[in-house]
Every structure is written in structure tokens, then in C-alpha cells.
C-alpha positions in Angstrom: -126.1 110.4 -83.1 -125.7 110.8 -79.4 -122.2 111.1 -78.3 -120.5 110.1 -75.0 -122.7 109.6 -72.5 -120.5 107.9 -69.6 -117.8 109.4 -68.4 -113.7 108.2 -69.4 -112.2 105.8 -66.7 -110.1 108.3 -64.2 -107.7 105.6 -64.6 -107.4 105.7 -68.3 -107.4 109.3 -68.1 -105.0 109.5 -65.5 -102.4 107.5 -67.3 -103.0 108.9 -70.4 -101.9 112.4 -69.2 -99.0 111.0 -67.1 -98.0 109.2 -70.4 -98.6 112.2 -72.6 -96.8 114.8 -70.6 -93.7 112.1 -69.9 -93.6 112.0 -74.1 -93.8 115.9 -74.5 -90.9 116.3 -71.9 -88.8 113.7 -74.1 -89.4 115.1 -77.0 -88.6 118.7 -75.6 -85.1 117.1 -74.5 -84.2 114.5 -77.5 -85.9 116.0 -80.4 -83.3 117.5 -83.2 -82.7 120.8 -83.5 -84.1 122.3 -86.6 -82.6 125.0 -88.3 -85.6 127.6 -88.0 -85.4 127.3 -84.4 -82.0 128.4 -84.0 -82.7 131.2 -86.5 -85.4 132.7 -84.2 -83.1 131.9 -80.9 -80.7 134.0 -83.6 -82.8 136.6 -84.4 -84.0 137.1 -80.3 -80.6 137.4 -79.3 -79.5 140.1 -81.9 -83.1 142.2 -80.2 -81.5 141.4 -76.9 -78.6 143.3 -78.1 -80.6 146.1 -79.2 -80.5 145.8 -82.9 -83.8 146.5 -84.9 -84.3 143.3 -87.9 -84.8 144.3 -91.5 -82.7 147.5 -90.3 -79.8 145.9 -89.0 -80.1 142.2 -89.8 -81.9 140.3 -92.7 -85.4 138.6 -91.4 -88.1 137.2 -93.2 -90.7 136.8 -90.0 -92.7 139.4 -88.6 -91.2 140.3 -85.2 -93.2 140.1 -82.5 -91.6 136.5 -81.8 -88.2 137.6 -81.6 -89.3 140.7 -79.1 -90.9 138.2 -76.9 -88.3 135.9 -76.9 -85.7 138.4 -76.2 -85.2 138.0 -72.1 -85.1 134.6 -72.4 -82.1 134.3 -74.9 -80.6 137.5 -72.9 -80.9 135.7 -69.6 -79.2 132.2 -71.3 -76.4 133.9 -73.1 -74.1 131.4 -74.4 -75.4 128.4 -72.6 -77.1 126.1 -75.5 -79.4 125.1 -72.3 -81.5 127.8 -74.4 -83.1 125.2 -76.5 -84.8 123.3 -73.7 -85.9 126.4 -72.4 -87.3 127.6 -75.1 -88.9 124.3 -76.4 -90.4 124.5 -72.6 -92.2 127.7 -73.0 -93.5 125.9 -76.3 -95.1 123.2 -74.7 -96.9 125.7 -72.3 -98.3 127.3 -75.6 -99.2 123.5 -76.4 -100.7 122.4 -73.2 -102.8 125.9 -73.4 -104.0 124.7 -76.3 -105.0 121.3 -75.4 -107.0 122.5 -72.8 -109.0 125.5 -74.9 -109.6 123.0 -77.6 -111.0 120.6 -74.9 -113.5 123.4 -73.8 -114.2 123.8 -77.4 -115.2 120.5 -77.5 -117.2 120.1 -74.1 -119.5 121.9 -76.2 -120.2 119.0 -78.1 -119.7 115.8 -75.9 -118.1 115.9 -72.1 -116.5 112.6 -72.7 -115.2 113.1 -76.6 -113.4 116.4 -75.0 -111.6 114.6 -73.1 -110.9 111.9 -76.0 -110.1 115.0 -78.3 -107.2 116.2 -75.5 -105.9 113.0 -75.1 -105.9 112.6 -78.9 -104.2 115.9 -79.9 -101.4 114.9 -76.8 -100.6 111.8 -78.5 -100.1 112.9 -82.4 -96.8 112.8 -83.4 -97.3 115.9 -85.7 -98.3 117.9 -82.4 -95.6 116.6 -80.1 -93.3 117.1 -82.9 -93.9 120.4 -84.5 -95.5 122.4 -81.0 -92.2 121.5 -79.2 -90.1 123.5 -81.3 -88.9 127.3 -81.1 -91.0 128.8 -83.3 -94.0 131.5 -83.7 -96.3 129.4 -85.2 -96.8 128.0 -81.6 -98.2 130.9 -79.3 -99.8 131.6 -82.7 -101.8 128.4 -82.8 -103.0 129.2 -79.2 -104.0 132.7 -80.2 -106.3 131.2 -83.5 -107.3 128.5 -81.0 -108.2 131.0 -78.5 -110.2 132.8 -81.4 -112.1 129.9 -82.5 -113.3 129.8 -78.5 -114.8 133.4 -78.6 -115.9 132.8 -81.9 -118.0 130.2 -80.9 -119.3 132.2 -77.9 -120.5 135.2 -80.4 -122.2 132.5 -82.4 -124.2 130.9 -79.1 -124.8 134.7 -77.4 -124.4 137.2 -79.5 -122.5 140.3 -78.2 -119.5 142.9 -79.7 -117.4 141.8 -77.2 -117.0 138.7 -78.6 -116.1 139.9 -82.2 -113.4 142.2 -80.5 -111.5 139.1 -79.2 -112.0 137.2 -82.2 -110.3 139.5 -84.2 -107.7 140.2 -81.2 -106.7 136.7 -81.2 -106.3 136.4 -85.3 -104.6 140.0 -85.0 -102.0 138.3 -82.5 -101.7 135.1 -84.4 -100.7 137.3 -87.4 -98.3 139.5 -85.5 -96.4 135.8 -84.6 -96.6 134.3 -87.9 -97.7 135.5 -91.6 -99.2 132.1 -92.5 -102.0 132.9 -89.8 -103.7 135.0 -92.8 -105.2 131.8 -93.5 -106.4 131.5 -90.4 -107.8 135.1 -90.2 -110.0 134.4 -93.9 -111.5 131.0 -92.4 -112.7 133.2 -89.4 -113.9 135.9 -91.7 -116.0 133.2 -93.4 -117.0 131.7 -90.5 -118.3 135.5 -89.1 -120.2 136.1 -92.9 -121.8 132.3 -93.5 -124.1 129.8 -92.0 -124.3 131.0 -88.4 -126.3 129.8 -85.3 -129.2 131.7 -83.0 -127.1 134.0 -81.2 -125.0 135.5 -84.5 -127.8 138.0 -84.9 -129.1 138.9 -88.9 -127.3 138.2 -91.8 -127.8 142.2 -92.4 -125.8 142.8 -89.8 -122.4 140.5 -90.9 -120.4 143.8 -92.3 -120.4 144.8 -89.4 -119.4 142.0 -87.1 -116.7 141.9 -90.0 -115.4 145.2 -89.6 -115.6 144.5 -85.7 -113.2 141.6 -86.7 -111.1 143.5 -88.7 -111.0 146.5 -86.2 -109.8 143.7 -83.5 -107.5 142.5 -85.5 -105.5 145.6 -86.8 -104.9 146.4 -83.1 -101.9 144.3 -82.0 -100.6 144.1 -85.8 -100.5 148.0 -85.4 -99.0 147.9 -82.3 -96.3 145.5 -83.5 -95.6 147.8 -86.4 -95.6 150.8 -84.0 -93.0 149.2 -81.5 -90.6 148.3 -85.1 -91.3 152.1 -85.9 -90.1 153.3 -83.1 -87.0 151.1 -82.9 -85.7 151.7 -85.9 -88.0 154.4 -87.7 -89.1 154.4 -91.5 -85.8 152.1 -92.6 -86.8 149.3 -90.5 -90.7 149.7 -91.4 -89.3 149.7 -95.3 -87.2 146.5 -94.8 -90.4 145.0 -93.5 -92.3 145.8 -96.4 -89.5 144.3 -98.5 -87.9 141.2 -96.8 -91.3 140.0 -94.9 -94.0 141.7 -96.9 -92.9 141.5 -100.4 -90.7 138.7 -99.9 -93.4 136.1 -98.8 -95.6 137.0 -101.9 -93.2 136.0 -104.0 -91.0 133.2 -101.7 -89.4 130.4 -104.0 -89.6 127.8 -101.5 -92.6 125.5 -103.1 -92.2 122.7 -100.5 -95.3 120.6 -99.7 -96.3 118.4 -96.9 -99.1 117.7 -95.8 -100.9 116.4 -92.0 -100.8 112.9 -92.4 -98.0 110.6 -92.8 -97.8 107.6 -90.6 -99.9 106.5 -87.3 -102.0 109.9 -88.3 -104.0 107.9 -90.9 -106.1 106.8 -88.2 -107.0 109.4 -86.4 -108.0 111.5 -89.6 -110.1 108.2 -90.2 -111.8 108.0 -87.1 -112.4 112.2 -87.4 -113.4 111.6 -90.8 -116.1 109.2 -89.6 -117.5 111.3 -86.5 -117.6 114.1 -89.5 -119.8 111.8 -92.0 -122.2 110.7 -89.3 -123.1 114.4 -88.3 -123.1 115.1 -91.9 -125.5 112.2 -92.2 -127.9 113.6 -89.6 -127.3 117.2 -89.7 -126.6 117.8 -93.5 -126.0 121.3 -94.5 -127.4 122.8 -90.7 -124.5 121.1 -89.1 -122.4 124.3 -90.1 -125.1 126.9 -88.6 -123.7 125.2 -85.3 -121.7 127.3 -83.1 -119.0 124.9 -82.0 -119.5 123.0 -85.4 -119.2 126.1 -87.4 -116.4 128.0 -85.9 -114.0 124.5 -86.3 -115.0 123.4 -89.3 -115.3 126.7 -91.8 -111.7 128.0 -90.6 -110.4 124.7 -91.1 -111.5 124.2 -94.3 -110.2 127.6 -95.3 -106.8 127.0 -93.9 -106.8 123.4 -95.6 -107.6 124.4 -98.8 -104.8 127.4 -98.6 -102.1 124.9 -97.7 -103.4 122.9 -100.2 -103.2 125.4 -103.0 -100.4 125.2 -106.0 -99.4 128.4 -105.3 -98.7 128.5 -101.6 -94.8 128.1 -100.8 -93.7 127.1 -98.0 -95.8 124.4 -96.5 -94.3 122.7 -93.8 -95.3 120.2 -91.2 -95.7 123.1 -88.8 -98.2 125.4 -91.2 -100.9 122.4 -90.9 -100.8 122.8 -86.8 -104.1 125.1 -86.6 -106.0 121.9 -88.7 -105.0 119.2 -86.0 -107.3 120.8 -83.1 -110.1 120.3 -85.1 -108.8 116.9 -86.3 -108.3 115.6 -83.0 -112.0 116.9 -82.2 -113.8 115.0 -84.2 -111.7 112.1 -84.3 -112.4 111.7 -80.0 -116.2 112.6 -80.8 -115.8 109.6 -83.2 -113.8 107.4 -79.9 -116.5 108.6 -78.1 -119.7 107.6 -79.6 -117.9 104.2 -80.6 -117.5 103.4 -77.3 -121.1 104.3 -76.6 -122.5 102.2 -78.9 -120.3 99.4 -77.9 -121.6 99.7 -74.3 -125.6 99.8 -75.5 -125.4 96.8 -77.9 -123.3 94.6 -75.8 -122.6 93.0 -79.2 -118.8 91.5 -79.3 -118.2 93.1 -83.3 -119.2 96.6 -81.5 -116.8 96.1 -79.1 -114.3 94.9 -81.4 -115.1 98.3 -83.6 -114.7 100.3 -80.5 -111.6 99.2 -79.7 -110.1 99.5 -83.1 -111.3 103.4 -82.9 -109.5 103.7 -80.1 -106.8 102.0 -81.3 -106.2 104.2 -84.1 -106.8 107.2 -83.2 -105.2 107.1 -80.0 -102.8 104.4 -78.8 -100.7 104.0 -82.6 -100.2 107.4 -82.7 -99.3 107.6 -79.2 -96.8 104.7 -79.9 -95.1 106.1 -82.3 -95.2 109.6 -80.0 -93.1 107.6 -77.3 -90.8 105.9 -79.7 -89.9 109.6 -81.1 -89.4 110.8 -78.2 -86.7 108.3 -76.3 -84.1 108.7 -79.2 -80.9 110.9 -78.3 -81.4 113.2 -81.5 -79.6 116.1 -80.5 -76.8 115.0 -79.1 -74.4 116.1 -81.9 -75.7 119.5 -83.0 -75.6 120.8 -78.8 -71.9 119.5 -79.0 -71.5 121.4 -82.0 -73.2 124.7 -80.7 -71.1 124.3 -77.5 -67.9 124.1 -79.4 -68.9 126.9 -81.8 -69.1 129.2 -78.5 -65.7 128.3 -77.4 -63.9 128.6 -80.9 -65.5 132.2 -81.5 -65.6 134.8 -78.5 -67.9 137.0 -78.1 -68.8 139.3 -80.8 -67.2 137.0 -83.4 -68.5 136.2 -86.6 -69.4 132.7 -87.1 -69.8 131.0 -90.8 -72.9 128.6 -89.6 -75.5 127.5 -92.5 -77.9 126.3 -89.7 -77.4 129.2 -87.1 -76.1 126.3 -84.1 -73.9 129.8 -83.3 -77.0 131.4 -81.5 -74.5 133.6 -79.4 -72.4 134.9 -82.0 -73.0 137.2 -85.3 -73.8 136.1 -88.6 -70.8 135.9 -91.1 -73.4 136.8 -93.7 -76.7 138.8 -93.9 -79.0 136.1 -94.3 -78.4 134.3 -90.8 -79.4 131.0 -91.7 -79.3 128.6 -95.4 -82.8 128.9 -95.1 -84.4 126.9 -98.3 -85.5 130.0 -99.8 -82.3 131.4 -99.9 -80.8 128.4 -101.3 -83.3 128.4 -104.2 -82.4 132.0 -104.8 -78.0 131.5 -105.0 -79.4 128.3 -107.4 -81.9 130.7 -109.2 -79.3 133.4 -109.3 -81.7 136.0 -107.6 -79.0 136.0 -104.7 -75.3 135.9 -106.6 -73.2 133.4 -104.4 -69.9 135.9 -104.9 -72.6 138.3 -102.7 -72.5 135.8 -100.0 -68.5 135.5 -100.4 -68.1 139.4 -100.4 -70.2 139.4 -96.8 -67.7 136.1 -95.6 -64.3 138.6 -96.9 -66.4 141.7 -95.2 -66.3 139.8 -91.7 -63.8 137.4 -91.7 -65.0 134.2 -89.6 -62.3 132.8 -87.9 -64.9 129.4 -87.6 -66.7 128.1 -89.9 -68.8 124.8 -88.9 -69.7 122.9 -92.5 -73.0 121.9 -91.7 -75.0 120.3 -95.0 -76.1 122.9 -96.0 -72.9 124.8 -96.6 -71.8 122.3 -98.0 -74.3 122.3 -100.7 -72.8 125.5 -101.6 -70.2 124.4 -104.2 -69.3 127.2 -105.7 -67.7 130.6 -104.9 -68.9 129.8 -101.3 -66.8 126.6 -100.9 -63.7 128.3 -103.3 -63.6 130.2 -100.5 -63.8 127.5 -97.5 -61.0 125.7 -99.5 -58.9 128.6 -99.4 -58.7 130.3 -96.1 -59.7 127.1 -93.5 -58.3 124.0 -92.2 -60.3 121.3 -90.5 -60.2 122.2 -86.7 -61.8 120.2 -83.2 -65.4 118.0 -84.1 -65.3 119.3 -87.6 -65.3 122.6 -87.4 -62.8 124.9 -90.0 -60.6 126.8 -88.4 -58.9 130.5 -90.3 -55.7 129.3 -91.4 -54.1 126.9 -94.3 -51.8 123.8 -94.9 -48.5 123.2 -96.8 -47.5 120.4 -98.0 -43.9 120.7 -98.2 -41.1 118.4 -100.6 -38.1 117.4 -99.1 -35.3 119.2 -99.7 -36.3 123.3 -100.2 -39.3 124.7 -101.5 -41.9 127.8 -101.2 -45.4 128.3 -101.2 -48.2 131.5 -101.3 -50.7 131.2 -98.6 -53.8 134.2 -98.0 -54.8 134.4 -94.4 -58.3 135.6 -94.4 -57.6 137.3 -90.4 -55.3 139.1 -88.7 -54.7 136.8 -85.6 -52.3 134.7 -83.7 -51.3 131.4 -85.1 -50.3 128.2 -84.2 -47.3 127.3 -86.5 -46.4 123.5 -86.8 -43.6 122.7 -88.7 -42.3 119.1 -89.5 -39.5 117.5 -87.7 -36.4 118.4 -89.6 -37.7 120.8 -91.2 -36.8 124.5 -91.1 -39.5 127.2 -92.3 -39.2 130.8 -92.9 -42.4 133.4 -93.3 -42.0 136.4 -95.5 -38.2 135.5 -95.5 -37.9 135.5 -91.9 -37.0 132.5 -89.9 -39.6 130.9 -87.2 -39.8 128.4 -85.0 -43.0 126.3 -83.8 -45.1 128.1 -81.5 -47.5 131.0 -81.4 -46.8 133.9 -83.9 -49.1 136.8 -84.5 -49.5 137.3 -88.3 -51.8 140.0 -91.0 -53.8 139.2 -93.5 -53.5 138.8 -96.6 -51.0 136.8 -98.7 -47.7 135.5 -97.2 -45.0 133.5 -98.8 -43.5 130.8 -97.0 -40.6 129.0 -97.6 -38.7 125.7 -96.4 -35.3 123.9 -95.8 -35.7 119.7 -94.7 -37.1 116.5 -94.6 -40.7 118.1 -95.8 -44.0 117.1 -94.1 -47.0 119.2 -93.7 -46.7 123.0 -92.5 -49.9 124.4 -90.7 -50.7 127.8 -90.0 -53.9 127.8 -87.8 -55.6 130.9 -86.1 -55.8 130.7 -82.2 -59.3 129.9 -80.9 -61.2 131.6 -78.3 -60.1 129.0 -75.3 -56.4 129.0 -76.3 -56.4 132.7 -76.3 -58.1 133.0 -73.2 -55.4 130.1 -71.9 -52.6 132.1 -73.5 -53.0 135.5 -72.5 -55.0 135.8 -69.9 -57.4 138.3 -71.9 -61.3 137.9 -70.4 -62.4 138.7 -73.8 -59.6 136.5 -75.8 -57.7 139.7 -78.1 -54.2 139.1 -78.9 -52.4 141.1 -76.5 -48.7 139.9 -77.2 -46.3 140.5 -80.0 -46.2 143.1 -83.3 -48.4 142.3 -86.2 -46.7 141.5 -89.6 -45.7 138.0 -88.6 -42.9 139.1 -86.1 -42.3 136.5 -83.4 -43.2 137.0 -80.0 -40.4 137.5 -77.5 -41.6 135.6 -74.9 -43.2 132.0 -75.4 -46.0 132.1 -72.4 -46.6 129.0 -70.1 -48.3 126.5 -72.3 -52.3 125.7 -71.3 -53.1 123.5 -69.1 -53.2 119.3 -70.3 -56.7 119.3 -70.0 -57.3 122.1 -72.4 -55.0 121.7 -75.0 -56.5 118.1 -75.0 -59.6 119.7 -75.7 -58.8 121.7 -78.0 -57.5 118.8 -80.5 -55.6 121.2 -83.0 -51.7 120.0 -83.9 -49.1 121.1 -81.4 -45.4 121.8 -82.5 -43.4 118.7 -82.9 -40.8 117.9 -80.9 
């Protein structure tokens, strides 16, 4: 089997990239937001601000992410432009990887390298999952980086090699703990079927322990830096929330790395793979290139694959789809070879469909994903949680849209884990509600997955919030009010300054004092209100972060005016501007 002996068309190649890095810039752009992505932005911005995770904040990843990513969310502070930024510095992971799996691959054919590139650009999986904010990115590109020295070892020889080896699987597990699967397949690729330059199979325990040494050094410096931070409590919450806690995650979710338009590039690859099997049998593993993709990806396959391994996302199968994309351009590429030697129409035909397959439907698909506007309404909804909370403010957010603002509970985000645990009862949902009481959101922004909490968690949204602006809640309650006289018990859950509306005719007394419709600071706690009139609705809603700005003039948005204990102000201030209390969309006194 002679692979690729004519060189790509530049033209083909030339608009292949244009077209590829025109998808990945649109997909960077329109692509929605998933919840781990504003968890890490989360979890960066909290390191920005100097606090150490598993010490001060609940984190299941390993932190070297959130370290790196720290500047970035520091120099973007409440600008949601964070995202794009972020997702940009992904797809320089991703095109770093495209091009080291193209060297890979020159090893094997010029012209199916550049097929595998253009390949691995155009799967939606890639363009999808190595766009997003999330370690498993750089990691890919430090197992990727691996795979290249470990195929140098096996063509030369020389400790060097093994040191980077291990260096890059050492880094790949500082990012992410699911590159342990990553670091066995290179451990089996070190100890099996290796080519001329490996050396004796006497001397594999110690090319191992090379590994191993290589390895240890940036997880050790990792775990140094979160010693040093935050000293032995934060190195014990690692051992429990990230350690601990993956060995025994509840989240048993399984895809796998082909859906759609993949199918045919996994055949094509799957092809390339039984015609060197064909030729090569067994030997086609001493290879170098050969070996050092295949082993490792075997390994990692077969982990994903397992029963027992929770947590397999679309993103855990990214270190597979180098390889994938490999062989399926090796397969392009001697396809179209044959098709040029026989001259025969059906080769031609066969050629073509190869191509088609493996490259153009899963680049079609690519393009379709990445023109639709998919983000639209959660970057609306992160820019309105930033100007409902100020700074500092706790923000009840099940997807973590509130990158800029704290937590309302210790677990960040409703990741699927912790979701399983509240149903499982390992995490009691009256914990969760004794966190929301400990720091009082005044927002709250229902995403689906609070709303899956229907328990004590959504006793509690019913209770101290009213729907506010683009459906966020908002601290405060409603009345419904008879005609004629009446009184109700209401529990604020803040101290704050409310808007009070009260129906036309209608005359409303708090705690037995008389107000009027306006502003009025008020405690926490319960209040009893009572009314004289026509009946309507009464609303007490707290003041946002852009109406107390408007209304006092404060930079950081405090109350500055009136006595707490609901006493009315004594001076109503100049009302905000039309522009911004049309923005703001909450009720304004009648009349």
C-alpha cells in the first residue's frame, strides 16, 4: 500500500483552510455557551481575586486551568466579551494541534498529512468541542505534543525524548484528570511493540520510570503552587473534591465520537487501518508513528468505553479524533492515488466518495453549525445579570452566566453530578437553601436547571422573588390585595431599598405605618402589610444595581438614603433617566 504520492492541489488546499478557519471563527462567535465553560471562566475569576479553590470555593478540576486563565478573566472584568476571548485562545490550542498532528502524520504520507489536517478542521466534534473554554483543550495539545516525541524516541532513541513524553502527559494531567487515560496508553506504548530506535525490551522500566519522572514534574509543581496558596487545607480539599470525588463521581453519562457526518470519516480511517493491517499485520504496531497513535488511542478508547467510567462527554473523546482524522486522510490519500494510476471511472468514482465522506459532509455540517446565532440569549442574560447585581453580589445562577459575581451557593454551577447527588440525597437540597439564606441573592436567573430543583430550592424561589427584566427574579414579593381592607405577611430575604407599587385607589400601610409609592428602604425578615381600597396587586421589589447607581449616585450601588426598618425616605430623589428606567422593565408607581 503506497500512500500519496502527488502532491494536494494548492487550490484545494488553499480554500480548504480559508474555509476551515472562516467555520472555526463562527463557531467561536455563534456557538452556545455551555455551562462548564462559564464554570471555569467562574472559577478563573474567583483566582483572579486571590482566592485559593477547594479552600475557599468548591471545585472538582485540578487547577492549573483556572491559574492560567486568570489574567484573561481579570483583564475582561464584567464584559461577557470574555467568552470570545477565551474560546479564541482555544482555537490557538486547536490550530496547534492541527499542525503537530500533521507532522505526525508527514511521517507516514506528505499528502495524507495534509488530508488528515484538513480532515480534523472540518469535524464537527473538533470545531465544536475545541472551541470551548475548557482544559481539556491545551490538554489535547500537550497529549498531542506527547505522541510527537514519543514517536521521535521510538525512530532515534535518546532520554530526552522520554523526558518530554512524560512532560507533556504530566501537563495534560495538571489541565484535566481524564488525561490519565491518555498517560496509560503512552505507558503502553513506551512497554510494547516498539520500533529500531526504542532500544531493548530490558531496558523499558526504565524508559518507564523516565516517563513517570517527566510526568510527576509539572503535576508537582501544580500541587506546590496550590500548597503554597492556601497550605495543607487547600491540598486536603483537593484530595477530597477532585481526587476522591472523581473516583467515585455519579455522573454515568455516555457519548461517544460518532454521531452524524463523522460516520464517514471513521469509515474511511477505518479502511486506511485494515489495509495496513492487511499488509503489515501485527509489525504495523512496532512502527514509530504507527505505534505511538494507535496504542494510546486504543487505551483511551477502551477507558471511555468502560461501564465504569462517569462522565463521558463529547469533549473526553477529543485525544481519539487526531488519530482518526490520520488515518482517515491516509485512506483520502491513497484513494486518490489509486484513482490517478488506474484511470478506471469506478476508481474515480470511489475516490471521490472518500473524499466526500470524510471531508466535504462533515465539513458541511461544520459550516451549517457554525452560522446559527446560538448565543444570542444566554450573553443577554449574562449582561443583564451584571447590571442587576453589583459587584461583590451574590448571584443565584444554576449555569454560572454570572461569571463576575459570587456564587450564592458552594457548588458554583448545577453541574450533573451535583444534581444526581440532591436526587441521590448525598447533597440534602435544604443544604443548598441554608447557603441561598447564608448569602441572600438579590437575583436569581431560573435557568433549567434550577428549575429542575423542585423542592426546598424552588420553596424558596417562590417565597422571597418576583419575576424581574428578561426573566430574571428579583428579592422582593407580591400581594394580591381584595377590595375593601385586608392584610398580608410577607419575608424579605434582604435588607435593601424597595420599589413599592401600590394599586390606584388603594392605600397601603407597612408594619402599621402608612406609605406611599416610591423607594423605601426596608430589613429583612417578615413584615406585615396591610390595605384600605379598590385592591390590585401590591409589589415590594428590591432595587437593582442600575437603579441604585441611577438613584443615589453611589459608584458601587449601596443604599445611602434613609433609616432601615422600613422608614420612608425624606426626600424622593430625581427619578432616572427615560432611557433607564425603560430598561430596567420593573413596575413604576401608578399614577
Amino acid at each position: 500500500m503506497r500512500l500519496a504520492m502527488r502532491r494536494v492541489p494548492a487550490s484545494v488546499l488553499l480554500g480548504s483552510l480559508v474555509l476551515a478557519v472562516v467555520v472555526r471563527a463562527g463557531v467561536v462567535v455563534n456557538r452556545a455557551i455551555d455551562p462548564d465553560e462559564s464554570q471555569h471562566l467562574h472559577a478563573a475569576w474567583r483566582v483572579a481575586g486571590g482566592q485559593v479553590p477547594y479552600r475557599d470555593f468548591w471545585e472538582h478540576h485540578v487547577p492549573l486551568f483556572h491559574a492560567a486563565m486568570a489574567p484573561l478573566v481579570a483583564a475582561l472584568t464584567d464584559r461577557p466579551e470574555v467568552y470570545w476571548a477565551a474560546r479564541g485562545l482555544m482555537a490557538l490550542c486547536a490550530a496547534a494541534v492541527v499542525v503537530v498532528t500533521w507532522r505526525i502524520a508527514r511521517r507516514l504520507s506528505a499528502d495524507g498529512a495534509v488530508w488528515a489536517a484538513l480532515i480534523l478542521l472540518a469535524l464537527p466534534q473538533f470545531a465544536e468541542t475545541s472551541t470551548e473554554t475548557r482544559p481539556d483543550v491545551p490538554a489535547l495539545l500537550a497529549h498531542v505534543l506527547s505522541l510527537w516525541t514519543l514517536v521521535r524516541w521510538r525512530e532515534r532513541g535518546g532520554d530526552r525524548w522520554l523526558w518530554l513524553t512524560g512532560a507533556g502527559q504530566g501537563l495534560a494531567l495538571a489541565l484535566s484528570l481524564k488525561a490519565a487515560f491518555g498517560v496509560l496508553g503512552v505507558a503502553a506504548a513506551v512497554a510494547g511493540p516498539t520500533g529500531p530506535g526504542a532500544g531493548p525490551r530490558a531496558g523499558r522500566m526504565g524508559a518507564l520510570l523516565r516517563v513517570a519522572a517527566g510526568a510527576a514534574a509539572p503535576c508537582a509543581l501544580v500541587l506546590g503552587w496550590l500548597t503554597g496558596r492556601g497550605g495543607s487545607a487547600a491540598l486536603a480539599g483537593f484530595a477530597r473534591d477532585v481526587i476522591r470525588g472523581s473516583l467515585g463521581f455519579v455522573d454515568r453519562s455516555k457519548t461517544w465520537p460518532v454521531y452524524g457526518s463523522e460516520i464517514g470519516t471513521f469509515a474511511v480511517a477505518g479502511l486506511a487501518l485494515l489495509l495496513l493491517a492487511r499488509m503489515r499485520g501485527w509489525g504495523l504496531l512496532r512502527h514509530p508513528a504507527h505505534g505511538a497513535l494507535l496504542i494510546p488511542a486504543a487505551v483511551i478508547a477502551a477507558a471511555l468505553a468502560a461501564p465504569w467510567t462517569p462522565a463521558v462527554y463529547q469533549h473526553a473523546w477529543l485525544p481519539v479524533l487526531p488519530v482518526v482524522a490520520t488515518y482517515a486522510g491516509l485512506g483520502v490519500a491513497a484513494l486518490a492515488e489509486w484513482a490517478r494510476r488506474r484511470a478506471v471511472p469506478r476508481w474515480r468514482a470511489l475516490a471521490a466518495a472518500g473524499l466526500a465522506a470524510a471531508l466535504l459532509v462533515p465539513l458541511g455540517e461544520s459550516v451549517l453549525f457554525a452560522v446559527r446565532d446560538q448565543n444570542a440569549g444566554q450573553l443577554l442574560a449574562a449582561r443583564q445579570a451584571l447590571r442587576l447585581a453589583c459587584p461583590g453580589e451574590p448571584v443565584l445562577d444554576g449555569t454560572a452566566l454570572a461569571v463576575f459575581r459570587p456564587a450564592a451557593y458552594r457548588f458554583g454551577a448545577l453541574i450533573t453530578g451535583v444534581r444526581y447527588w440532591v436526587a441521590q440525597g448525598v447533597v440534602a437540597e435544604e443544604t443548598i437553601v441554608a447557603d441561598l439564606e447564608a448569602a441572600r441573592p438579590r437575583v436569581a436567573y431560573p435557568d433549567r436547571r434550577l428549575r429542575a430543583m423542585i423542592g426546598p430550592v424552588a420553596d424558596f424561589l417562590r417565597r422571597y422573588y418576583v419575576r424581574g427584566p428578561d426573566g430574571f427574579l428579583l428579592a422582593g414579593a407580591r400581594i394580591p390585595a381584595a377590595g375593601g381592607e385586608g392584610r398580608a405577611t410577607v419575608s424579605l430575604l434582604v435588607p435593601a431599598l424597595y420599589l413599592v407599587t401600590v394599586p390606584p385607589g388603594t392605600t397601603v400601610a407597612v408594619d402599621g405605618r402608612p406609605i406611599r409609592p416610591g423607594w423605601h428602604d426596608l430589613t429583612a425578615g417578615r413584615h406585615e402589610v396591610g390595605w384600605t381600597g379598590a385592591g390590585g396587586t401590591i409589589g415590594l421589589v428590591a432595587a437593582t444595581c442600575l437603579e441604585r447607581r441611577l438613584l443615589r449616585g453611589d459608584a458601587h450601588g449601596r443604599p445611602a438614603l434613609g433609616a432601615p426598618g422600613g422608614r420612608e425616605r425624606r426626600r424622593e430623589p430625581e427619578p432616572p433617566p427615560t432611557e433607564a428606567r425603560a430598561a430596567l422593565t420593573l413596575e413604576r408607581p401608578a399614577g
